[in-house]
C-alpha positions in Angstrom: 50.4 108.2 -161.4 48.5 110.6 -158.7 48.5 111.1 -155.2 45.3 110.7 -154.0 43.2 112.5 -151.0 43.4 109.9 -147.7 39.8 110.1 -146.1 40.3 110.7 -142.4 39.1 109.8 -139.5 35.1 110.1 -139.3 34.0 109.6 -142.8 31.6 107.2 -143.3 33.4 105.1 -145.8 36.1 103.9 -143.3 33.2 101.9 -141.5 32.2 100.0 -145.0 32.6 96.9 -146.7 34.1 97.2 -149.8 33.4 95.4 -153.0 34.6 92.4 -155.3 37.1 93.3 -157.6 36.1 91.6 -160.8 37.4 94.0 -163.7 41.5 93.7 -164.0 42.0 96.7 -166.5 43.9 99.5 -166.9 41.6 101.3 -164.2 42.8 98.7 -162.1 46.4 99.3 -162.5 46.1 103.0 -162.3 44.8 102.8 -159.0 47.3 100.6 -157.5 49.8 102.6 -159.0 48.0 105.7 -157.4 47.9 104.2 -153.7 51.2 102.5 -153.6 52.5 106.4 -154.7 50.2 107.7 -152.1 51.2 105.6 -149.5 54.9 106.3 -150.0 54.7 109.8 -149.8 52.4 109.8 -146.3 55.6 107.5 -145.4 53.1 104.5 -144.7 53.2 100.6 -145.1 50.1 99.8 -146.2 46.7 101.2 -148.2 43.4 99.7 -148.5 40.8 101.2 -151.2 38.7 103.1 -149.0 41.2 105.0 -147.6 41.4 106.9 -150.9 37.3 106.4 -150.9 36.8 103.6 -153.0 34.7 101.0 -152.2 36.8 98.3 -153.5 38.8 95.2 -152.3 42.0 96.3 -153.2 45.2 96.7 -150.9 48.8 97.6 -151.6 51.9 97.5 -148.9 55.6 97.6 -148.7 57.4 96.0 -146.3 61.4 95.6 -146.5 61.4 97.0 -150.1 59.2 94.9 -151.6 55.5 95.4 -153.0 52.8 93.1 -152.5 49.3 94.1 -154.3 46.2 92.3 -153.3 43.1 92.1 -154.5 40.2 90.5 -152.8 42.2 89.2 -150.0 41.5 86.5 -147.9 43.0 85.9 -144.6 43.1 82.1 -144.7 45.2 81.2 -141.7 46.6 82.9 -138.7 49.1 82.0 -135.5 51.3 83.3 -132.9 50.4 86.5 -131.3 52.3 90.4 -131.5 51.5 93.4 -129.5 52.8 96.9 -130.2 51.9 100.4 -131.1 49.7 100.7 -134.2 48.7 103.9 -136.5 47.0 104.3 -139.6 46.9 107.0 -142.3 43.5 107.6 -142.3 44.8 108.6 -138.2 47.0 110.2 -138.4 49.1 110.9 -135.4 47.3 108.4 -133.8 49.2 105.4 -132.1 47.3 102.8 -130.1 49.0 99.3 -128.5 47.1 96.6 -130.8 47.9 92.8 -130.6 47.6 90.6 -133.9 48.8 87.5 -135.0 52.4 87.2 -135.4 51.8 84.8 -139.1 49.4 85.7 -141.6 48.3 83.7 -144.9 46.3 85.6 -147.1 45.2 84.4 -150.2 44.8 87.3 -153.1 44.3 88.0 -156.7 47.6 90.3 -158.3 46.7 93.3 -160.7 45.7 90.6 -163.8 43.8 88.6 -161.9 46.7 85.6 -160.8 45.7 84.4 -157.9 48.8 83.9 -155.5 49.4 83.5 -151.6 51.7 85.7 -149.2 52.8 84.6 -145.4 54.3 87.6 -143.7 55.2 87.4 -139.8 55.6 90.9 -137.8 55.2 93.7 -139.5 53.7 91.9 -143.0 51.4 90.1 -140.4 50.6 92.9 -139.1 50.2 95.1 -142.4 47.7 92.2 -143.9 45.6 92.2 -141.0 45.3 96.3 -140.4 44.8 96.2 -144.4 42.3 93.2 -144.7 40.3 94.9 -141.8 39.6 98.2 -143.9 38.0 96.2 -146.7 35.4 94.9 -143.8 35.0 98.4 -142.4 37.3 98.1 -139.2 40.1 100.2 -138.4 42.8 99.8 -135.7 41.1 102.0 -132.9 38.3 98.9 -132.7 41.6 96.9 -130.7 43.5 99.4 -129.0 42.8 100.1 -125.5 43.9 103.9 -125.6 45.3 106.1 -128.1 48.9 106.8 -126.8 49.7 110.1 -125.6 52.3 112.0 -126.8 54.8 111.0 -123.9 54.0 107.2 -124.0 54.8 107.7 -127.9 58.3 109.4 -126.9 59.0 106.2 -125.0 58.4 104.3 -127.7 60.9 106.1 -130.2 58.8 107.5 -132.4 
């Protein structure tokens, strides 16, 4: 396993849509081992594919200890509503009030091609939508009215 480089904000490749995962090898694996260890040492909860500048519909997060790996999600239902801060890792130090859906189905493919479903609410709602978005080129700052300031984010506890 490797940490790999986070692209930041303004390179082109955060603004892409990535591609169709159809090989399930070893390259495969070793990527999603890669990003879920690069992810964990930038203290984050989720990674999509580009962030490490790959063009490729793959996503890893942890929430509450436990891994979920997706590959060519799909966000097949949605419900409720959740507004609070959001960052990113490819922003970092950036924190902007974002409201998603409080649910979140998502139907993926795991590292051998299975596919599988995963319904998170709060922050696994949240984690699938910021995630999902990447693969379509979007990032968080698209739905936040303002970045938060370092006093609004002293309020906020973090």
């Amino acid at each position: 396993m490797a940490i790999r480089t986070i692209v930041t904000e303004g390179d082109p490749i955060l603004g892409k849509t990535c591609r169709e995962v159809t090989a399930f090898d070893e390259r495969l694996h070793t990527l999603l081992d890669d990003m879920l260890q690069t992810m964990r040492k930038h203290d984050g909860v989720g990674l999509a594919a580009n962030q490490v500048g790959l063009l490729k519909r793959v996503v890893v997060i942890e929430v509450d200890h436990k891994v979920y790996e997706l590959i060519n999600p799909e966000v097949l239902k949605t419900s409720g509503e959740q507004t609070g801060a959001e960052g990113c890792l490819s922003f970092p130090g950036q924190y902007g009030i974002v409201t998603r859906p409080n649910k979140v189905t998502v139907r993926a493919l795991d590292r051998n091609g299975k596919p599988y479903k995963v319904t998170g609410e709060g922050l696994l709602a949240r984690a699938l939508m910021h995630e999902t978005d990447h693969l379509n080129g979007i990032v968080f700052k698209r739905y936040c009215d303002h970045i938060l300031t370092p006093e609004e984010l002293e309020n906020l506890g973090r």
